[in-house]
Backbone bond lengths (Angstrom), bond angles and torsions (degrees), N, CA, C in turn:
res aa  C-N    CA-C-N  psi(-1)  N-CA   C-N-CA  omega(-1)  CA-C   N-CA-C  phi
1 X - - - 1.448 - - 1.516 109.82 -
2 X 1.114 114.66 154.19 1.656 127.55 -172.50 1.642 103.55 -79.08
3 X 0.990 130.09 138.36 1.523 134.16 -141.14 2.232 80.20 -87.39
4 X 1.456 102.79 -44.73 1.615 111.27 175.39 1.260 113.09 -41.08
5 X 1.760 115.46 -49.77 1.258 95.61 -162.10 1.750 106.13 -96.21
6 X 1.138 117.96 -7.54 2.172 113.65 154.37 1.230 96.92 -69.28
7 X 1.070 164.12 -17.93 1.419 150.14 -153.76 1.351 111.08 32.74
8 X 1.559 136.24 46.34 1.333 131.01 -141.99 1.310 91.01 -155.06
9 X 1.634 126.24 104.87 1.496 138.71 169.92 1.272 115.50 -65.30
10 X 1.490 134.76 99.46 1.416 121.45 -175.71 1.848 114.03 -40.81
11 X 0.918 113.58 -17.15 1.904 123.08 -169.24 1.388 113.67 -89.24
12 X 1.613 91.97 1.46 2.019 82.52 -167.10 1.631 100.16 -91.65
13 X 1.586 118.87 141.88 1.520 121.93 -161.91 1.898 92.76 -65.47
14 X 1.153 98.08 -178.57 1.453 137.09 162.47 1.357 119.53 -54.98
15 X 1.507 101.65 -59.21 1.252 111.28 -173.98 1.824 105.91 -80.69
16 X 0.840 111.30 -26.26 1.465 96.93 171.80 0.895 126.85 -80.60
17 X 1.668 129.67 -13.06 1.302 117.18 171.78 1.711 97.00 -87.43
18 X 1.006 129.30 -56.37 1.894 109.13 -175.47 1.565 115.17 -45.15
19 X 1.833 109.10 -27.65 1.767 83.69 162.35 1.115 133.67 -108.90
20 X 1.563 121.11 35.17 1.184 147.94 169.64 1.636 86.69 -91.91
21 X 1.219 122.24 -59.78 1.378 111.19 -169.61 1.645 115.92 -84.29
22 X 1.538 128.26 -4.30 1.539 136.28 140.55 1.610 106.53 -40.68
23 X 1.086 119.21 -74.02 1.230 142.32 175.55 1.510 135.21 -15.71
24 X 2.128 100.48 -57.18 0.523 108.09 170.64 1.867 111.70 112.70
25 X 1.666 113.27 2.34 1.203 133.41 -149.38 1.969 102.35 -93.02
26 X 1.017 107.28 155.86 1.808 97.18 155.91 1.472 109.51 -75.43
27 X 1.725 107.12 145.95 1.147 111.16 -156.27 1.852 102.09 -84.19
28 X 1.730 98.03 1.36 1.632 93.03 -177.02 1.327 114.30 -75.61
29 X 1.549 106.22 -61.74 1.316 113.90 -160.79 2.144 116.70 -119.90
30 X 1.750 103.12 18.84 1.261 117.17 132.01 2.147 61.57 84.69
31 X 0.524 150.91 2.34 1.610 114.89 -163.10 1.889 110.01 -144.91
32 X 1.575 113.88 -34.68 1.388 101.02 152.31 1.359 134.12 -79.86
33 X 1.218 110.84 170.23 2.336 117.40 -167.52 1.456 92.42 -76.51
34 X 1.252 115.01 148.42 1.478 144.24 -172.68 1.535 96.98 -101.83
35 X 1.276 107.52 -37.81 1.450 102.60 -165.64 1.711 118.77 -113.02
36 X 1.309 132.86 149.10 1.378 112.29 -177.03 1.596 107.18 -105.83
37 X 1.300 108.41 -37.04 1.793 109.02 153.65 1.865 106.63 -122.03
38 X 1.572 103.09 -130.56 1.700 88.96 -141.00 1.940 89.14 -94.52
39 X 1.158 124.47 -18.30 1.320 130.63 142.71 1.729 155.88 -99.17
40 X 1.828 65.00 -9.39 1.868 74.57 -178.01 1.315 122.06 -102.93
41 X 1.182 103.06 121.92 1.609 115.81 173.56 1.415 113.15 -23.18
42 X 1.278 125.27 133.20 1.901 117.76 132.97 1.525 125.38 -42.59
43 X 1.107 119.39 148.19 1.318 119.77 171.24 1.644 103.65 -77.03
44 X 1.638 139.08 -24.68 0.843 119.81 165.43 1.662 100.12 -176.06
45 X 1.421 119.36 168.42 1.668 127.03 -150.72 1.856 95.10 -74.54
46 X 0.984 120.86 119.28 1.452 115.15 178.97 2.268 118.46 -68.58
47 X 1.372 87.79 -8.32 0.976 100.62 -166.21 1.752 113.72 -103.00
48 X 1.265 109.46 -22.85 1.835 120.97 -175.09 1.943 103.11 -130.95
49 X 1.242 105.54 -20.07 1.438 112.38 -166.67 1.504 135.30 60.19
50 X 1.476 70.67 40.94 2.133 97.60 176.91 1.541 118.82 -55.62
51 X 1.067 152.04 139.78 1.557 128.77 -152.38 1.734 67.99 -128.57
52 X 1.194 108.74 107.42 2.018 115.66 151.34 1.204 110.53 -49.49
53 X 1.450 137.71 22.07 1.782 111.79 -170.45 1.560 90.59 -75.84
54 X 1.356 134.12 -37.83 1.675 132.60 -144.75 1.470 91.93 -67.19
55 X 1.901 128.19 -34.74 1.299 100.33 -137.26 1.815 91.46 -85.53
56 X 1.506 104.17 161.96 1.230 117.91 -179.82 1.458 110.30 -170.59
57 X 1.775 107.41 82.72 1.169 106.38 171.38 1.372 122.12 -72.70
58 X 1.523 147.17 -3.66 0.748 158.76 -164.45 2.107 124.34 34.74
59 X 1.294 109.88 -100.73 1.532 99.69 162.61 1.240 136.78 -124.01
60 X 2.065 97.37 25.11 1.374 124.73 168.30 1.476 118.50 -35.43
61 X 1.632 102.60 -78.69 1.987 101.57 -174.72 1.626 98.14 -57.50
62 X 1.456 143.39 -36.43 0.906 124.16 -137.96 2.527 93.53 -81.34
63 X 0.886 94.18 -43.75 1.641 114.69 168.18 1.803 104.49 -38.32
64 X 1.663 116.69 -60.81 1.153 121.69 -149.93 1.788 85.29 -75.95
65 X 1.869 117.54 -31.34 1.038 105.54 -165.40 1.595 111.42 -66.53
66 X 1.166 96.91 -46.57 1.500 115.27 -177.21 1.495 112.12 -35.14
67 X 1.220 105.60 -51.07 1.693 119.66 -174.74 1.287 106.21 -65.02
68 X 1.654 131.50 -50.48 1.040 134.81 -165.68 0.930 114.54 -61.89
69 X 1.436 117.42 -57.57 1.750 152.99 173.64 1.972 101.22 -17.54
70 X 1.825 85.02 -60.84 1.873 105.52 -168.19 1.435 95.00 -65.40
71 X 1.170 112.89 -75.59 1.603 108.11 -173.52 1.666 117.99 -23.76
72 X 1.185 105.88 -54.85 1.945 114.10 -159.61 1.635 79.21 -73.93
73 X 1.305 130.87 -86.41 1.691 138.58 -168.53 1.739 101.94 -32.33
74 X 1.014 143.87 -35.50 1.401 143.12 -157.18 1.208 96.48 -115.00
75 X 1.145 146.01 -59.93 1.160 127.75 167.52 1.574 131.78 -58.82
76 X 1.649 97.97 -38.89 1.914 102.08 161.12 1.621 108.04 -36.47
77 X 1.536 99.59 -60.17 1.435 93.39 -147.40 1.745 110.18 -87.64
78 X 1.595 111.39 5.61 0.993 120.24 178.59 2.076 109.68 -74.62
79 X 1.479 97.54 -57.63 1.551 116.16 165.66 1.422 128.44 -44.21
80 X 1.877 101.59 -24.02 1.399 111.85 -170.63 1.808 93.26 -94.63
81 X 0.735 114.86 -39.16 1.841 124.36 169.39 1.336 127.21 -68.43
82 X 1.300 91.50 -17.04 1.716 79.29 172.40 1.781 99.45 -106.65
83 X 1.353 116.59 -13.38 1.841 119.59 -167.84 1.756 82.86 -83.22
84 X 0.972 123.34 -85.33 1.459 151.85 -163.80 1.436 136.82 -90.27
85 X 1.718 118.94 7.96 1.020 108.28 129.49 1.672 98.65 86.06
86 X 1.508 131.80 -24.91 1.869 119.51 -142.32 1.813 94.87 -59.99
87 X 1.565 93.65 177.45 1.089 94.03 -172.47 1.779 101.81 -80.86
88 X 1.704 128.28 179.24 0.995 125.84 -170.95 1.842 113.40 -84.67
89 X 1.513 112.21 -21.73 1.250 99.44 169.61 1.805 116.07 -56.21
90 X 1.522 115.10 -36.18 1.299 123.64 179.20 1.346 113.69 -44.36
91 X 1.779 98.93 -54.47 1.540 102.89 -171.12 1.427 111.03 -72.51
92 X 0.998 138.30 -14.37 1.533 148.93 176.99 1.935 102.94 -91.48
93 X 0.983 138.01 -8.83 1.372 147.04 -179.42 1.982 98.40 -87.12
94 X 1.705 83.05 -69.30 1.892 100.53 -165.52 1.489 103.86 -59.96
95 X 1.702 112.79 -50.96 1.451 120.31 -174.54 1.492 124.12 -57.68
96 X 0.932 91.20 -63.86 1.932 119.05 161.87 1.482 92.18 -23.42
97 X 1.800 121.47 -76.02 1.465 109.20 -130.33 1.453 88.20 -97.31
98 X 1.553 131.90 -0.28 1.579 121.59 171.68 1.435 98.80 -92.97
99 X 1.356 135.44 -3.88 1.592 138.64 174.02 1.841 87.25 -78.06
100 X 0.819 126.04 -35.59 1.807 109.82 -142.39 2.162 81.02 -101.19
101 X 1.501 106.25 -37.00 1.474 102.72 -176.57 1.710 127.41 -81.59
102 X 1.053 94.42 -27.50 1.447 107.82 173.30 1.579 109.83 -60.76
103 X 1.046 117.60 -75.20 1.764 101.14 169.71 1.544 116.51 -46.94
104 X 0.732 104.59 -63.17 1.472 77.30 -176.07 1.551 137.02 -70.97
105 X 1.321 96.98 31.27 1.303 114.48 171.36 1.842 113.08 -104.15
106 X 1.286 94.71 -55.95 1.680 120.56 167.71 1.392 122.39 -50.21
107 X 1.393 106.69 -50.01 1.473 112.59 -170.62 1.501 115.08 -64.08
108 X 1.298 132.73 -20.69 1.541 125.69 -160.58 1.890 92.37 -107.05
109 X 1.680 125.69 -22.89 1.137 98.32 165.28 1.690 123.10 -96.71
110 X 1.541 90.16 -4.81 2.097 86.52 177.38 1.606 94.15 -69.72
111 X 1.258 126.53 -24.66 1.732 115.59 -162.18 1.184 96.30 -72.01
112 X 1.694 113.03 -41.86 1.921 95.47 -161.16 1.636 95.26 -86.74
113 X 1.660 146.22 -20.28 0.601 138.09 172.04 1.704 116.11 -47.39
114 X 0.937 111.30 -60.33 1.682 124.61 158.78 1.620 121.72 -38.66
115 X 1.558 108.22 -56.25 1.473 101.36 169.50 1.473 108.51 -60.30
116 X 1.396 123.22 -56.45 1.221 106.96 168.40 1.865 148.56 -32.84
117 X 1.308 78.72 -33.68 1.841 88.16 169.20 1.087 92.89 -96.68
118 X 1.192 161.53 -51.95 1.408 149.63 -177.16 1.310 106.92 -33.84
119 X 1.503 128.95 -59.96 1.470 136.07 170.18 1.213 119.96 -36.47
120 X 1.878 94.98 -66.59 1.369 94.11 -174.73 1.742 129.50 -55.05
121 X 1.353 100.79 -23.40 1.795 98.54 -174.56 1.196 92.38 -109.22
122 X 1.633 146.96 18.55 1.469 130.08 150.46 1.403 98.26 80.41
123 X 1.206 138.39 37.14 1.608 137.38 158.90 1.154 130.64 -52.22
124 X 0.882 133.50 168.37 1.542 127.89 -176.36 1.607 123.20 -176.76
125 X 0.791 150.00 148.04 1.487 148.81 146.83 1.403 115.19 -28.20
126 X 1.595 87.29 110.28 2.075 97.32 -175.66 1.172 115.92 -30.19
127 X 0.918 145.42 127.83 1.857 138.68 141.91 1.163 134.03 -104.40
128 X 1.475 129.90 131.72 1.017 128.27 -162.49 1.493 105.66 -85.40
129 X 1.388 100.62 149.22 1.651 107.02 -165.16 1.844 103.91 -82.38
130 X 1.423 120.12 140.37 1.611 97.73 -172.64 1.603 104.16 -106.02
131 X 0.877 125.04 177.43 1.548 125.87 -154.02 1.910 102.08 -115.20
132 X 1.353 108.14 9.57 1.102 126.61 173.30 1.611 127.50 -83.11
């Protein structure tokens, strides 16, 4: 592929493309919105003219959130129960409303974080090779 049409500098670090995709950025050129509302893609980078059709994280961030989510909430409220004892409406108040906030905090930068590595290593939908 023509290095023009990935818009993708073999030299650019690691770390800048996951916080291009923290961010919220196109994963080409680090500086147009990835997103047009709080999940939905752009149709393409206003700034390099990246066409988003490729990215497709599918139910990647939503998995990593899930996991993360349990860990911090189950262990919070495990540490808070064994130090302090509150009563259980508390723990169902505090737990509850960082279960319902925590994703949706997580979820919109694991997605572009993901589209972003998706870009960067040129992924794609398997294809089978034809013998033709």
């Amino acid at each position: 592929m023509n290095e023009e049409n990935t818009g993708q500098a073999p030299h650019v670090p690691l770390g800048t493309t996951i916080w291009a995709g923290l961010i919220g950025r196109c994963p080409a050129c680090h500086q147009g919105k990835l997103y047009d509302g709080y999940l939905t893609l752009a149709p393409r980078c206003e700034i390099c003219g990246l066409d988003y059709e490729f990215a497709d994280s599918g139910d990647g961030p939503a998995v990593f959130v899930i996991l993360i989510t349990g860990f911090i909430v189950v262990g919070a409220a495990l540490l808070v129960e064994v130090f302090y004892q509150p009563p259980y409406w508390l723990h169902a108040l505090v737990w509850g409303a960082l279960a319902l906030i925590l994703p949706l905090l997580l979820l919109r930068s694991f997605k572009g974080v993901l589209i972003a590595l998706q870009f960067r290593h040129k992924a794609e939908e398997g294809k089978l090779a034809s013998g033709e």
